[in-house]
C-alpha positions as CSV (number, residue, x, y, z in Angstrom):
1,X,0.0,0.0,0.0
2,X,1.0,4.1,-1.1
3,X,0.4,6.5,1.8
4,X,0.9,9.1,-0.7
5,X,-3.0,9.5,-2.4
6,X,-2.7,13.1,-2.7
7,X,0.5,13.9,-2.0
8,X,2.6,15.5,-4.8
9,X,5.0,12.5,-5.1
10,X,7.4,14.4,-7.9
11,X,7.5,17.4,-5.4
12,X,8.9,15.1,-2.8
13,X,11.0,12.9,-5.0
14,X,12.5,16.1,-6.1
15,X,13.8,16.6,-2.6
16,X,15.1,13.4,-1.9
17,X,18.8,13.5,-2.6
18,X,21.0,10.1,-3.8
19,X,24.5,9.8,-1.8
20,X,26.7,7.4,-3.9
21,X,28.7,5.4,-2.4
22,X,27.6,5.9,1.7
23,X,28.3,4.7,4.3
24,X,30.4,2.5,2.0
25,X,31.0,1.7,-1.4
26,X,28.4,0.4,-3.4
27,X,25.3,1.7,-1.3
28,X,23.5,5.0,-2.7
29,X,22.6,6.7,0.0
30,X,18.9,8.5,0.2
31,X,18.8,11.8,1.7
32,X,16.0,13.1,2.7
33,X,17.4,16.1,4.8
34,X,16.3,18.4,1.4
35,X,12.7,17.5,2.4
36,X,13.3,17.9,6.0
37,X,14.1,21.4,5.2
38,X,11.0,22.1,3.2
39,X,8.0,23.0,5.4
40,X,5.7,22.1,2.9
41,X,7.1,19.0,1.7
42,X,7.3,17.9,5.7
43,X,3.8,18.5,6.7
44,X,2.6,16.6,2.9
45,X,5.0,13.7,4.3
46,X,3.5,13.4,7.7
47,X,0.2,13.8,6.7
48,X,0.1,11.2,4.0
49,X,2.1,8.5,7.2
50,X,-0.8,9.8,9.2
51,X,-3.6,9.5,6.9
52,X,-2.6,5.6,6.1
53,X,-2.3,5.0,9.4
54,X,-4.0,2.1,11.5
55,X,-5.7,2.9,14.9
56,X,-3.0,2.9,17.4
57,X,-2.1,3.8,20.9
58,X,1.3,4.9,20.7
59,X,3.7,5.4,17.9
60,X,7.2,4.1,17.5
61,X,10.0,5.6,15.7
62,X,13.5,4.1,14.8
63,X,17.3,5.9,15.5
64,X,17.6,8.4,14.3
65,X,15.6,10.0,10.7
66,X,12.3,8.0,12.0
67,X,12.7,10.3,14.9
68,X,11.9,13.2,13.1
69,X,8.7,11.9,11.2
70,X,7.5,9.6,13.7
71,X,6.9,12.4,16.3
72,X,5.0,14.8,14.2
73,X,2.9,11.6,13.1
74,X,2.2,10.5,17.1
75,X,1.1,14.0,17.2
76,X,-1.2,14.0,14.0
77,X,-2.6,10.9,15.5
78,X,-3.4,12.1,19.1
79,X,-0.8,9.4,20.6
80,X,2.4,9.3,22.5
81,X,6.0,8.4,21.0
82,X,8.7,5.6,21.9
83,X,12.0,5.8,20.7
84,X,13.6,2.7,19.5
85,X,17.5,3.7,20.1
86,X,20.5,2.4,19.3
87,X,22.5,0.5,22.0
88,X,24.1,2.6,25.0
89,X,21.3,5.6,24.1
90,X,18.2,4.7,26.4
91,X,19.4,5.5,30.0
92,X,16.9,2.5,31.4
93,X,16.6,-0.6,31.4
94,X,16.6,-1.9,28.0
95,X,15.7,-4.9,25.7
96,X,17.9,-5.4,22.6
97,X,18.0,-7.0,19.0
98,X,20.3,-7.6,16.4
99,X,20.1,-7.8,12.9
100,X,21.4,-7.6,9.0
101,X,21.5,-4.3,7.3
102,X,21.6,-4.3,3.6
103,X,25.5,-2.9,4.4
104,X,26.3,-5.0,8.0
105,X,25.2,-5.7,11.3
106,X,23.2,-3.5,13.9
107,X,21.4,-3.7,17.0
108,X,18.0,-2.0,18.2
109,X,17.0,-1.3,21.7
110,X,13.6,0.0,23.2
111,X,13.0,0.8,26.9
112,X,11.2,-1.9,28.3
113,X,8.4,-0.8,29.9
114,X,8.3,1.2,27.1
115,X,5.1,-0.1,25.9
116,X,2.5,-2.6,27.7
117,X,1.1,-6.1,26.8
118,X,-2.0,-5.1,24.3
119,X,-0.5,-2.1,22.9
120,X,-1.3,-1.1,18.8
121,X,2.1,0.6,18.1
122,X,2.5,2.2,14.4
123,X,6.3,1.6,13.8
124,X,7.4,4.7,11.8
125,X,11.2,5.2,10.1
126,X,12.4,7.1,7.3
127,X,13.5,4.4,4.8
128,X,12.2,0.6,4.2
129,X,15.4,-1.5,2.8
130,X,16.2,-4.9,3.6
131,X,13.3,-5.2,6.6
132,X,16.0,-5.9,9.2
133,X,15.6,-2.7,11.4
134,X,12.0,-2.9,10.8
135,X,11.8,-6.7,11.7
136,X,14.6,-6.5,14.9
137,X,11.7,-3.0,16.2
138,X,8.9,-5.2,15.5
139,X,10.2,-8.1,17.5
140,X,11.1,-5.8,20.6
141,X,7.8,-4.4,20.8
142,X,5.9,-7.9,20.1
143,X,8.5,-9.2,22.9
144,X,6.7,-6.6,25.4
145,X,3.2,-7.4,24.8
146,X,2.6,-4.8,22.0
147,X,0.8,-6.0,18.8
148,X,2.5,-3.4,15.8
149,X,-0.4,-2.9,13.7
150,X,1.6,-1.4,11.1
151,X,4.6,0.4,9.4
152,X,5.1,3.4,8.0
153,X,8.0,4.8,5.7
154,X,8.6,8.0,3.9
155,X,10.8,5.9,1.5
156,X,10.4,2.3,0.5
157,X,13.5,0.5,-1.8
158,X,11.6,-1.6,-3.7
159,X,14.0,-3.4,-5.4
160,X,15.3,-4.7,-1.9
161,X,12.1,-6.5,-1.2
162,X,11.9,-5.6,2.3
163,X,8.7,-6.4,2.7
164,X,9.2,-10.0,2.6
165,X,10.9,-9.8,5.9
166,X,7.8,-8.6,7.1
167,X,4.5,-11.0,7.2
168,X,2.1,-9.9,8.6
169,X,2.8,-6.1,9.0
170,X,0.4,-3.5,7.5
171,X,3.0,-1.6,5.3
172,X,2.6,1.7,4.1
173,X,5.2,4.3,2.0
174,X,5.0,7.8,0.5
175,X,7.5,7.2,-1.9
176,X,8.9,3.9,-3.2
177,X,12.3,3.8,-5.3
């Protein structure tokens, strides 16, 4: 599914910027501090991650670029925001996961009382790849109690097939490359 029904997708494909070769060789980077800086562009983004969402209680963004969409979406929605960190960041009592990024290894961590058994969390980050920072969030907030009802991505790399990583996760993107 396209969060972007009405959304001026060439406008905001405009302002994504490719970065060849980072963080390493090979990998083309996409930048989407261009549309950060456009007021417009931001407020089309978050209301088209909004619009698509499912009901939820709480929203969940991912280190560090779904930080900055996955607030402004919590507050669209009327609902709180959890940060899902990477490790050493959170100063509680943490739970952790590891995965495979599309470029190495990583590791996710969430507080964990952060949310309670029950809980609809919307998972919310700034780029869909491979599905492994995705699947690693998904698994710490299932691991809690939390049901995600769904994920939401200003950017989704098609061609990496990350949603296969994902069954059963209600996946919706603005833009997809």
């Amino acid at each position: 599914m396209t969060a972007g029904a009405g959304v001026d997708e060439q406008r905001l494909r405009s302002l994504v910027r490719d970065v060849p070769d980072f963080p390493k060789p090979g990998v083309v980077f996409k930048d989407i501090t261009p549309l950060l800086a456009d007021a417009g562009a931001l407020a089309a983004a978050v209301e088209a991650m909004a619009g698509s969402a499912p009901a939820c209680d709480v929203v969940a963004g991912v280190e560090a670029r779904g930080f900055l969409l996955a607030t402004p979406v919590a507050l669209a929605l009327g609902v709180g925001f959890v940060p899902i960190r990477k490790p050493g960041k959170l100063p509680w009592r943490t739970r952790t996961c590891t995965y495979d990024l599309e470029y190495g290894t990583d590791s996710v961590e969430v507080h964990e009382d952060a949310v309670g058994p029950g809980a609809r969390v919307l998972l919310v980050d700034d780029v869909l790849a491979t599905g492994g920072t995705a699947a690693a969030s998904g698994a710490l907030l299932s691991g809690l109690g939390a049901t995600v009802v769904g994920l939401s991505v200003l950017i989704e790399l098609g061609f990496l097939d990350g949603r296969a990583r994902l069954q059963g996760f209600d996946v919706s993107s603005v833009l997809t490359f």
